[in-house]
C-alpha positions as CSV (number, residue, x, y, z in Angstrom):
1,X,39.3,59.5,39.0
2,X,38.8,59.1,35.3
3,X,35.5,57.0,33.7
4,X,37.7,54.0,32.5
5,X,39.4,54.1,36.4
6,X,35.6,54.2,37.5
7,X,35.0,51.6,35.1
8,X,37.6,48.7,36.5
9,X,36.8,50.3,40.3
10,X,32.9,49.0,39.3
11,X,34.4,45.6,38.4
12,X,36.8,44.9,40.7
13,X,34.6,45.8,43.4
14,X,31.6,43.9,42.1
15,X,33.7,40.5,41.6
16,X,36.2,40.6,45.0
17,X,33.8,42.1,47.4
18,X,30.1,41.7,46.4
19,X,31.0,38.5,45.2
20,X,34.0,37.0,46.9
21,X,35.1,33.6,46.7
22,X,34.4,32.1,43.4
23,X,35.7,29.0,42.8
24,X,35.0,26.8,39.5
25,X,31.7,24.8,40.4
26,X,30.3,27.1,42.7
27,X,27.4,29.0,42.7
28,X,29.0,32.5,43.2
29,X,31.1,31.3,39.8
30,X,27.9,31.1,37.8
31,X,27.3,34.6,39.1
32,X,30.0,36.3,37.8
33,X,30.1,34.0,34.5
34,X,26.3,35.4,33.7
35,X,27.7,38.7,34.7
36,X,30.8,38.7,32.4
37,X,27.7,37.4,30.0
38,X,25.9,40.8,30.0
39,X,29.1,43.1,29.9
40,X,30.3,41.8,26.9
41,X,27.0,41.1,25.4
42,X,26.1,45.3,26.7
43,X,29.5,46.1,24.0
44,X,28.1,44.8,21.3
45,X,30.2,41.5,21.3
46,X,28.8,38.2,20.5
47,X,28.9,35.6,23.3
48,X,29.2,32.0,23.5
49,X,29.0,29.7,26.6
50,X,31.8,26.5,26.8
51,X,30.3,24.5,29.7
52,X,32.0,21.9,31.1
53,X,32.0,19.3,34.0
54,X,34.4,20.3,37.1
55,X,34.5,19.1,40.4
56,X,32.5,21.1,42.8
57,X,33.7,21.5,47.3
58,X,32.4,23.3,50.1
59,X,33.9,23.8,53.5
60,X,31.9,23.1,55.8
61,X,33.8,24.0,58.9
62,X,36.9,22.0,60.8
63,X,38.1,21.1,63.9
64,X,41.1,20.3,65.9
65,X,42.1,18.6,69.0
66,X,45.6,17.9,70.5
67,X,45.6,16.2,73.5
68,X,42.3,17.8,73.9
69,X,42.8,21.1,73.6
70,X,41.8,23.2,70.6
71,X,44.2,23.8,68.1
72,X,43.8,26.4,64.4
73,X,42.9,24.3,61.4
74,X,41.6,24.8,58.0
75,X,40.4,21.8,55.7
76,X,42.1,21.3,52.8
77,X,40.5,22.5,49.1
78,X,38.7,18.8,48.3
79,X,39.1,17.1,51.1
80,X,36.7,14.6,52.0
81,X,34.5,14.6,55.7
82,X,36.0,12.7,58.4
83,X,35.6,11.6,62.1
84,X,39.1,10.8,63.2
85,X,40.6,10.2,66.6
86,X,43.9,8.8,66.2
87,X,47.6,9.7,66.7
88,X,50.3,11.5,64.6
89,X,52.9,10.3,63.0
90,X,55.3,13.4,61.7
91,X,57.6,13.0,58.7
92,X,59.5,16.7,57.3
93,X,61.2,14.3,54.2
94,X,60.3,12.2,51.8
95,X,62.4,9.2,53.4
96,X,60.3,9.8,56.5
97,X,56.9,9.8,55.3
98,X,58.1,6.1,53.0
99,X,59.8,4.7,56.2
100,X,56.9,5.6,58.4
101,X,54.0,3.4,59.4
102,X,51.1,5.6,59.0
103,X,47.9,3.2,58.7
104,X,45.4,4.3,61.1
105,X,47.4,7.7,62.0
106,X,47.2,11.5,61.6
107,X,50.2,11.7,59.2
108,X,51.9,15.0,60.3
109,X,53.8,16.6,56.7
110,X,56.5,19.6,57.5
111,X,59.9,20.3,55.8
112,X,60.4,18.9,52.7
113,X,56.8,17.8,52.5
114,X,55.1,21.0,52.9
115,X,57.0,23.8,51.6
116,X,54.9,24.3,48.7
117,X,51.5,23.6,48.0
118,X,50.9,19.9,47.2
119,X,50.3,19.8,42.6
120,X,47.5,17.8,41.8
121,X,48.5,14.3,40.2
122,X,46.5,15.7,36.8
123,X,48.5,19.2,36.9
124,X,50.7,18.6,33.6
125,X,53.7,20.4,35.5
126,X,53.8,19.0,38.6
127,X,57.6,17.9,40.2
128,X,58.8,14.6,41.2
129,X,58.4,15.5,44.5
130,X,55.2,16.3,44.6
131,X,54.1,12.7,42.5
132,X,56.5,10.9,45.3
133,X,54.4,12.4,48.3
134,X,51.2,11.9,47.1
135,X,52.3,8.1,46.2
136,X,53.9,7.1,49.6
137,X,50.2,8.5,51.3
138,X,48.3,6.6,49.1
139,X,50.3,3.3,50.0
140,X,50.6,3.8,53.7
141,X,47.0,5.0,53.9
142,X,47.1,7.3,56.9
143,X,43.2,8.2,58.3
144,X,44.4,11.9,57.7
145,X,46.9,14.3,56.9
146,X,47.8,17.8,58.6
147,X,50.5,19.8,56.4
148,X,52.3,22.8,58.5
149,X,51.7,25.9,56.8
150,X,55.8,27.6,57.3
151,X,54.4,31.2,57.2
152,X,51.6,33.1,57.9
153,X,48.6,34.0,59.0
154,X,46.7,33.8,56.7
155,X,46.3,30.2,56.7
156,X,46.7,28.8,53.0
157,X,45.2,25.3,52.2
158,X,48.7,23.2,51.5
159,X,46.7,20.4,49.7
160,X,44.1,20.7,46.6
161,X,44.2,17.5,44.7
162,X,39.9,16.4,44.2
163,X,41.5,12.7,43.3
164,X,43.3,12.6,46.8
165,X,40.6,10.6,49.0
166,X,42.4,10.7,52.1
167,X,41.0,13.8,54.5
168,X,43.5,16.3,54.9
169,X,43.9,19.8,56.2
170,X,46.1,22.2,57.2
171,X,48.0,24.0,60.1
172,X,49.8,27.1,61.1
173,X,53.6,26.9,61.8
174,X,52.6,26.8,65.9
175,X,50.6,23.7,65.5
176,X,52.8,22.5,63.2
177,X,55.5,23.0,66.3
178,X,53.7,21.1,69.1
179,X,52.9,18.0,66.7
180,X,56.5,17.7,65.9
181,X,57.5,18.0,69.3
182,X,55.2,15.6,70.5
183,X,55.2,12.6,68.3
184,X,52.4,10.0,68.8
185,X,50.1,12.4,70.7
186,X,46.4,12.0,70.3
187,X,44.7,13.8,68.0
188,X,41.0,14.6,67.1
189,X,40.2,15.7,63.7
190,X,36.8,16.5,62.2
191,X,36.1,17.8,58.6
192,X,32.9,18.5,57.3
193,X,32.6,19.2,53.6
194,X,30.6,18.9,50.6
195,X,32.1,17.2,47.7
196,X,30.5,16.2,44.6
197,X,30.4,16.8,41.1
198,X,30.0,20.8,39.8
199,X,29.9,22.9,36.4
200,X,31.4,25.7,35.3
201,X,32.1,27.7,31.9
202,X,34.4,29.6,29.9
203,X,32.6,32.9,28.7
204,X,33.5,34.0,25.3
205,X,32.9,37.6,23.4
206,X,34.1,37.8,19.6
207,X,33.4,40.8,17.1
208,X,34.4,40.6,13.4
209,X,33.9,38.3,10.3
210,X,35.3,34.6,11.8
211,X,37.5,34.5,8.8
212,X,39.6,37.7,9.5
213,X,42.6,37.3,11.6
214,X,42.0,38.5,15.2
215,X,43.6,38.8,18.8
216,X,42.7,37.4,21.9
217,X,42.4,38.7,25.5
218,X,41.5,36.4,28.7
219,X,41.3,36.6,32.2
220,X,40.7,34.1,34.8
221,X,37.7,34.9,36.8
222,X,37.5,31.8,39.1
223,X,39.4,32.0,42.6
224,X,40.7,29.9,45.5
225,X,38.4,28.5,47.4
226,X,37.9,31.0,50.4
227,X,39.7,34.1,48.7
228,X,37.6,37.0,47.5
229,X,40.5,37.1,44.7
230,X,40.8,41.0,44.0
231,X,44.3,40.4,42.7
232,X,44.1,36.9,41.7
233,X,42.1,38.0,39.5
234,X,39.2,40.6,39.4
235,X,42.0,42.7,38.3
236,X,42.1,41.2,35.3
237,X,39.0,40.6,34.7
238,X,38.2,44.1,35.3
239,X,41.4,45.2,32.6
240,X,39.5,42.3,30.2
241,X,35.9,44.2,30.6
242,X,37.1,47.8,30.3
243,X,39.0,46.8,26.7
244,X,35.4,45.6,26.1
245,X,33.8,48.9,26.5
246,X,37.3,50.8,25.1
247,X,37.8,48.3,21.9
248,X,34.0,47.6,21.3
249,X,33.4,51.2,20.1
250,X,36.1,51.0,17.7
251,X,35.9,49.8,13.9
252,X,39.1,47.2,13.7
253,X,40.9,45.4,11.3
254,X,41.5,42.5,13.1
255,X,38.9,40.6,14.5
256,X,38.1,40.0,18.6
257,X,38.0,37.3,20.7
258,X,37.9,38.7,24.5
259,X,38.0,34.9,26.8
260,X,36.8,35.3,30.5
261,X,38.3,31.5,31.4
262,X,37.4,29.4,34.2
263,X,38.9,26.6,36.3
264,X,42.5,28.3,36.6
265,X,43.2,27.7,39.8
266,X,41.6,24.0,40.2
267,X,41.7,21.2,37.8
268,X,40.2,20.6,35.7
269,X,41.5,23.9,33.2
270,X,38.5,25.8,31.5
271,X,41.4,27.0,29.1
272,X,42.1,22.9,28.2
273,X,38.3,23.3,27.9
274,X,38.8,25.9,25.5
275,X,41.3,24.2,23.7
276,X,39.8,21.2,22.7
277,X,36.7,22.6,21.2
278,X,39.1,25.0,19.3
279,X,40.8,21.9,18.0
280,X,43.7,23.0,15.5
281,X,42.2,26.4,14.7
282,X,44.8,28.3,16.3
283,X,46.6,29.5,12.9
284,X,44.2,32.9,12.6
285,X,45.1,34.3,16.2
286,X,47.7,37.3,15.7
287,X,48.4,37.1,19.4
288,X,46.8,36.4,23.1
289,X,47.4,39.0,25.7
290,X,46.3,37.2,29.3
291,X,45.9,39.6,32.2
292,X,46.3,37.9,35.3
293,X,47.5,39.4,38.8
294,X,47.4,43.3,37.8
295,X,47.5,46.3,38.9
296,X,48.9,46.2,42.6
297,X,49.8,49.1,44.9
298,X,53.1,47.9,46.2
299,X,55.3,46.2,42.7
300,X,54.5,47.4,39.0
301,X,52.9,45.8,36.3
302,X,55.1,43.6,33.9
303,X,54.7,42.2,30.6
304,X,56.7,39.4,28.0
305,X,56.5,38.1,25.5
306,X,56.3,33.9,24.4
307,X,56.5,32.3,21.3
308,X,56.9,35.6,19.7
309,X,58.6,37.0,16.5
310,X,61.6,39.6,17.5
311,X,59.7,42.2,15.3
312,X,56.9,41.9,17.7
313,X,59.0,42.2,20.8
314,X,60.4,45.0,19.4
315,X,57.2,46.3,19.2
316,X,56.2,45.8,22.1
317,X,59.5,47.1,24.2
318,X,58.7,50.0,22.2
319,X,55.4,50.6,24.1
320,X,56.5,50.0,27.5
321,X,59.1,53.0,26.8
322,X,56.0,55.3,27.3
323,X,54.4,53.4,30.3
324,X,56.7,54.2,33.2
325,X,55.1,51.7,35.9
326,X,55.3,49.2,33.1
327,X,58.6,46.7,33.5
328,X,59.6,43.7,31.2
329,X,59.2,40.4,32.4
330,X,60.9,37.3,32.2
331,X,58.3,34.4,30.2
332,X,56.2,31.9,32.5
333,X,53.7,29.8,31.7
334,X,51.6,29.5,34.7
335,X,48.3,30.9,33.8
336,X,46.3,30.5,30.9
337,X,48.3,32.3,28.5
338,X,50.0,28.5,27.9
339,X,47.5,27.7,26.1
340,X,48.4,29.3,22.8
341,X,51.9,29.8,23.6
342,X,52.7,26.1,23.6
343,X,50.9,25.8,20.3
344,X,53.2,28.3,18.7
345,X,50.6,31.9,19.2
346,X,52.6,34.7,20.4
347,X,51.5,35.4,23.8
348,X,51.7,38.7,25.6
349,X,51.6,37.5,29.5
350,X,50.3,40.9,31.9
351,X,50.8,40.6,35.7
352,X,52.9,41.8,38.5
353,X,56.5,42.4,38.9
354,X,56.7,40.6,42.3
355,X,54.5,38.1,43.5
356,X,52.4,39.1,46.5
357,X,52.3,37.3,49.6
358,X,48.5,37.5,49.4
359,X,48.1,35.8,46.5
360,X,45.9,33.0,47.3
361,X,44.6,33.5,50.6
362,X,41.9,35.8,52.5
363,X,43.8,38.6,52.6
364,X,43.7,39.1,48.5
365,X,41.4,42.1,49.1
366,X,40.5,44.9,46.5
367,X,42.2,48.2,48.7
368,X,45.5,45.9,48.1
369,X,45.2,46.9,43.8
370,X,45.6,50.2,42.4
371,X,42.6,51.2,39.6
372,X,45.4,53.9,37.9
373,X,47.4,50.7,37.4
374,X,44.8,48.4,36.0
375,X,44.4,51.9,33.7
376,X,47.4,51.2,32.8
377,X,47.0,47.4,31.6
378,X,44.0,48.4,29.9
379,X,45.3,51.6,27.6
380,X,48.7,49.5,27.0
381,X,46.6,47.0,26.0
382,X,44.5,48.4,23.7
383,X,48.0,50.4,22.1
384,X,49.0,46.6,21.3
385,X,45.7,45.6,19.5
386,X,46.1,48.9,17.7
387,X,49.4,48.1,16.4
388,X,48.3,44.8,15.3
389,X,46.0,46.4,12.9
390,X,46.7,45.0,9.4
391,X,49.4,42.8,10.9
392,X,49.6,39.0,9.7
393,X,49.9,36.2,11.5
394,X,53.2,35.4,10.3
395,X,54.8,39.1,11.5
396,X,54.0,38.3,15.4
397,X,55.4,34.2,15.4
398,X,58.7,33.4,16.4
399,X,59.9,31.9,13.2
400,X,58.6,35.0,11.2
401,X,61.3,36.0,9.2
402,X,60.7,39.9,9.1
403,X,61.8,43.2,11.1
404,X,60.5,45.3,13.4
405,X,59.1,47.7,10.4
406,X,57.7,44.8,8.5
């Protein structure tokens, strides 16, 4: 194994298994912020803190009886404590759950309702659907909500809104079965949780004069609430690190900014965070590379490009030639790489070729990612700062009006 390998093996293990679960608010998160603190700091970056207020949850354990027998359950991320003995009303579409008369019942949400993971009302993105669910629940005013999981194990919590007040959890697809089969059935529910108001913070690492154009590279180091996040993303945070240690003994042309943002994966975003104490300064960034979800055994690394000039995707097709495991991408906009794509910065988005089905859940352990392939993220990485050197602003945006040798 070679030192960088060593390097993100150090990381990765540090964050998914010494750490664990890491959620934005919780006291593991302040962990790893201060730890990403001393790394960069250790490289000879400079480091600022962005705190910010976030809502803070802690499962405390849940409980499930049908007709009194004990049935699988997990709370749901936000969910408020409750005490409920009542029974179940089960809609599977969204003209069920308005027709339904669900005050004072276990509202039971399958089909339609649950084969995704419920948006939060404040997620910018969010469907109709999801808006429509969330609004019939709130009028009928059910004393909980259980939404059947389809597949599994591992159990994945379907509902993570911290502005739903309603206590909800969720089920496997064999409790989901004997609810449905037995509407009106007796049910005893019982959440206990923690729910109050948190903190978090974005960690920030720049090097060169602040008036010199310069690229950025972020990670996400929060997680799920119960997932030690190996994929999802010590991977990337470990990729971010090593370019600490690889780019911060280098004398460059461009200047650094290396983002470690939080609140990813819960409202509200430590990149919106970011944003608006950036304000309009968004001209000087040359590009953001974001690494998030690298470096798995079983489906190659894959980059794109958004909001970028076709001289810079040349460029960077150009790379990938000599990086084998390395496919291209089609653009998304799901992580915190939005954040300066939608404002016009050319955004280099790193992850995986094919989504994993552990993504999210318990089983998003560190033996599941590859440290030769978070090598790879790192070195192609660092080839694309390199060929940024002495590059403007204008050569890498979309409306730049140069060529690939420009």
């Amino acid at each position: 194994m070679s030192h960088i390998e060593r390097v993100l093996s150090a990381h990765l293990d540090y964050l998914s298994c010494t750490i664990g679960p890491r959620p934005a608010g919780s006291a593991a998160n302040r962990v790893v912020a201060g730890y990403i603190e001393r790394v960069l700091a250790a490289c000879g970056f400079t480091v600022e803190l962005q705190p910010y207020h976030c809502p803070a949850w802690e499962d405390l354990g849940a409980r499930l009886e049908i007709a009194g027998d004990v049935a699988e359950v997990g709370a749901n991320a936000f969910s408020p404590s409750c005490d409920v003995q009542a029974p179940v009303v089960v809609a599977g579409t969204l003209a069920e759950l308005r027709a339904a008369r669900l005050a004072g019942c276990v509202a039971v949400l399958y089909g339609q309702l649950a084969a995704a993971p419920l948006a939060p009302r404040a997620w910018p993105h969010k469907g109709e659907l999801d808006t429509a669910i969330v609004a019939a629940l709130e009028a009928g005013q059910p004393a909980a909500v259980l939404a059947v999981q389809r597949h599994g194990p591992p159990l994945v919590r379907l509902i993570e809104d911290p502005e739903l007040a309603i206590p909800s959890a969720t089920v496997p697809a064999e409790v989901g079965l004997a609810l449905v089969r037995q509407p009106g059935v007796p049910v005893h529910l019982q959440i206990a949780a923690r729910r109050g108001a948190g903190n978090a913070c974005n960690v920030i690492g720049r090097r060169g004069a602040p008036d010199v154009p310069r690229v950025v590279l972020c990670a996400h180091f929060d997680t799920k609430i119960d997932t030690p996040g190996a994929a999802d993303n010590a991977a990337g945070v470990a990729v971010l690190l090593a370019l600490a240690e690889l780019l911060g003994a280098h004398h460059l042309a461009v200047g650094l900014e290396l983002v470690a943002f939080n609140g990813e994966e819960y409202l509200p975003s430590g990149a919106e965070e970011y944003a608006r104490r950036r304000g309009a300064d968004f001209e000087p960034i040359i590009a953001a590379l974001n690494f998030d979800g690298v470096g798995q055994w079983l489906a190659p690394n894959s980059i794109t490009l958004l909001a970028g000039s076709p001289a810079f995707e040349a460029a960077l097709r150009g790379l990938i030639v000599r990086y084998p495991g390395v496919v291209w991408g089609a653009p998304w906009i799901e992580s915190d790489h939005a954040i300066f794509a939608l404002r016009g910065v050319p955004s280099v988005a790193f992850t995986t070729a094919v989504r994993q089905p552990l993504d999210h859940s318990r089983a998003d352990t560190a033996e599941w990612v590859s440290p030769a392939r978070l090598r790879e993220a790192a070195m192609l990485g660092a080839e694309i700062v390199a060929t940024l050197q002495h590059k403007p602003a204008s050569w890498t945006r979309a409306d730049a009006a140069v060529t690939a040798a420009g």
